[in-house]
C-alpha positions in Angstrom: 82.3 113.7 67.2 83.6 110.6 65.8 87.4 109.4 67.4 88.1 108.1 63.7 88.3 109.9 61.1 89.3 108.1 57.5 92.2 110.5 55.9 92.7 110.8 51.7 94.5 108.2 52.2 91.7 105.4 52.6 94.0 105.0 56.6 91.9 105.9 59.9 93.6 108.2 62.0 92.4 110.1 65.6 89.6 112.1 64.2 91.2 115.3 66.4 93.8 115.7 62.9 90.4 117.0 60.7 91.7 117.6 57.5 94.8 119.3 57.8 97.5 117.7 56.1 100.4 119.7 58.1 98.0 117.5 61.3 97.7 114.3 59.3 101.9 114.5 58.9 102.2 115.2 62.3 99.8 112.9 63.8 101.8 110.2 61.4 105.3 111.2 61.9 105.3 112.6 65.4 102.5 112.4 67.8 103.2 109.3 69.8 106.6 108.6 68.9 109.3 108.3 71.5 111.6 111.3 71.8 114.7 111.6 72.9 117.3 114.5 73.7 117.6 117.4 76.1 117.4 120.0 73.2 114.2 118.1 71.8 112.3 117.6 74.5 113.1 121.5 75.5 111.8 122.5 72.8 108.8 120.1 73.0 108.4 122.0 76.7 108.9 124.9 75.6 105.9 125.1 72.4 103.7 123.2 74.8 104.1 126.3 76.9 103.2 128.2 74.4 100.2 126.3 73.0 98.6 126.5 76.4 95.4 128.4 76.0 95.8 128.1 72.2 95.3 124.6 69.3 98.3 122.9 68.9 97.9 123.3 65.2 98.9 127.3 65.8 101.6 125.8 67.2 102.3 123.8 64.5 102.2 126.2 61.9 104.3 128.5 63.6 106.7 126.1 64.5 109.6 126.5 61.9 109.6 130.3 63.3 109.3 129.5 66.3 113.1 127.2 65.8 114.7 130.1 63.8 114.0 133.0 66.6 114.4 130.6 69.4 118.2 129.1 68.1 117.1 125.4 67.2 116.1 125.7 70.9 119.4 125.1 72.0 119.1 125.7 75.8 122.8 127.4 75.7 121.7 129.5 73.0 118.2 130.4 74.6 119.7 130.6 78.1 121.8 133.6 77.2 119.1 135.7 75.8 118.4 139.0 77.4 116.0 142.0 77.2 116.6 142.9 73.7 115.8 139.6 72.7 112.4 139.3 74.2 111.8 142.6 72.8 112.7 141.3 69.5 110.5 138.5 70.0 107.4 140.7 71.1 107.6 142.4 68.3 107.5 139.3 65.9 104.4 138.1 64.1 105.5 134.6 63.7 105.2 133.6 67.1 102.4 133.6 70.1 104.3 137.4 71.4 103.1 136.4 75.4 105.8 138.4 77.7 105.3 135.5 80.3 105.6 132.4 78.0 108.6 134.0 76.3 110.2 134.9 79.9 109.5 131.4 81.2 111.1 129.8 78.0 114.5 131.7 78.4 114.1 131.1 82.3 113.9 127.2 81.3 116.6 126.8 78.9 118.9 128.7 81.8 117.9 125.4 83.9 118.5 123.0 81.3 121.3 125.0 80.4 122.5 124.4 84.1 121.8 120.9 84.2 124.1 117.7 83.5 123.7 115.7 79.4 120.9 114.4 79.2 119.4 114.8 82.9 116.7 116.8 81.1 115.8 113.5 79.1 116.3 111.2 81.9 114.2 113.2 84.3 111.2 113.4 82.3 111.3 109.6 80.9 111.4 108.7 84.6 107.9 110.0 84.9 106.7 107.9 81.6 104.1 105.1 83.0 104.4 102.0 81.9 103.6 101.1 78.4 99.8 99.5 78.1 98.9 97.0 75.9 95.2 98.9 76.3 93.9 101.6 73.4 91.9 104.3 74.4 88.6 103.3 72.4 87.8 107.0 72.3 88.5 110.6 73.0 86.5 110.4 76.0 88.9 107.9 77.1 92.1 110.1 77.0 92.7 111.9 80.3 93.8 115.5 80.3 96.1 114.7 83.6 97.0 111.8 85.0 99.2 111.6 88.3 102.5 111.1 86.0 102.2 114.2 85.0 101.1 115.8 87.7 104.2 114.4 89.1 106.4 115.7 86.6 105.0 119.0 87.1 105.5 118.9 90.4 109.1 118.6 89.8 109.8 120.3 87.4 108.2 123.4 89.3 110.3 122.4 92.5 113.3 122.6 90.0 112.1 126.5 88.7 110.4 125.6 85.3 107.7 127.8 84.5 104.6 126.6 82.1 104.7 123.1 83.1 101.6 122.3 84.5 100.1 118.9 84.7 97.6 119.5 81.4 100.6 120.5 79.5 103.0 118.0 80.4 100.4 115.5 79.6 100.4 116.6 76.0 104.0 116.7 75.8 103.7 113.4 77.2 101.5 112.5 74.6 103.0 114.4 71.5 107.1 112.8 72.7 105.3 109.3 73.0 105.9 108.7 76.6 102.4 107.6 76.1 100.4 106.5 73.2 96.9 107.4 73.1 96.5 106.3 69.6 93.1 105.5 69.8 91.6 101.9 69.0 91.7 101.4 65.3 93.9 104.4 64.1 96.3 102.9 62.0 99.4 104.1 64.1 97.7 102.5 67.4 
């Protein structure tokens, strides 16, 4: 496979987008883009919990339901769901219905909930690696872990997150532009 790929609109992109347009806006908009805020960055934890196992463009799609049965993924709002709510959310076809993912998601925003503005944001930039001036040239390039986020998963597990391992907090890495793995040529790189 080809690390390129040239969209509809004449510009060369990571190839991974295909031809989705919902992944050409994301890869665009986005992937690679420094986020900020403890609600966004739960929420970026928390789908990356859920995509594990699964394409991110499931994710993706299910996304806006994901936000209307989750509250906007406020953690105060999350944090105070009970039993009634994950049964609500088991039984809805919207979303990836996984007991344990849904469980660890209200468990998380009970931490976050707990913790002071914007400690959730400062503790996860702190892990970020310095910016390089260096594109991966391709996919075989990209790492799926590095020791960042091994490191941050460390930590985060030592604080009681769940479905934060180091794979998946490489992606959120990736997808809340701690790092940029834009590769060589893409017109965002």
């Amino acid at each position: 496979m080809t690390s390129l790929l040239t969209g509809p609109d004449a510009r060369d992109r990571c190839a991974w987008v295909g031809d989705d347009a919902e992944y050409r806006r994301y890869h665009d908009e986005e992937w690679g883009t420094p986020l900020h805020g403890d609600r966004a960055l739960f929420e970026k934890m928390a789908l990356e919990g859920f995509q594990a196992g699964l394409s991110w463009i499931t994710i993706l799609r299910k996304r806006p339901r994901f936000r209307e049965v989750f509250a906007g993924f406020g953690p105060a709002a999350v944090s105070a769901f009970g039993e009634d709510d994950v049964a609500r959310l088991m039984q809805d076809p919207g979303i990836i219905r996984n007991r344990a993912k849904i469980e660890a998601t209200i468990g998380n925003a009970r931490i976050v909930h707990d913790m002071a503005d914007g400690e959730l944001d400062e503790l996860m930039w702190s892990f970020a690696p310095p910016a390089s001036d260096t594109r991966p040239a391709a996919f075989a390039d990209v790492p799926a872990v590095t020791a960042e986020s091994t490191a941050l998963s460390k930590e985060l597990r030592r604080r009681g997150f769940r479905f934060v391992g180091p794979t998946t907090m490489y992606a959120l890495m990736q997808s809340a532009g701690m790092v940029d793995d834009h590769i060589a040529g893409c017109w965002r790189a």
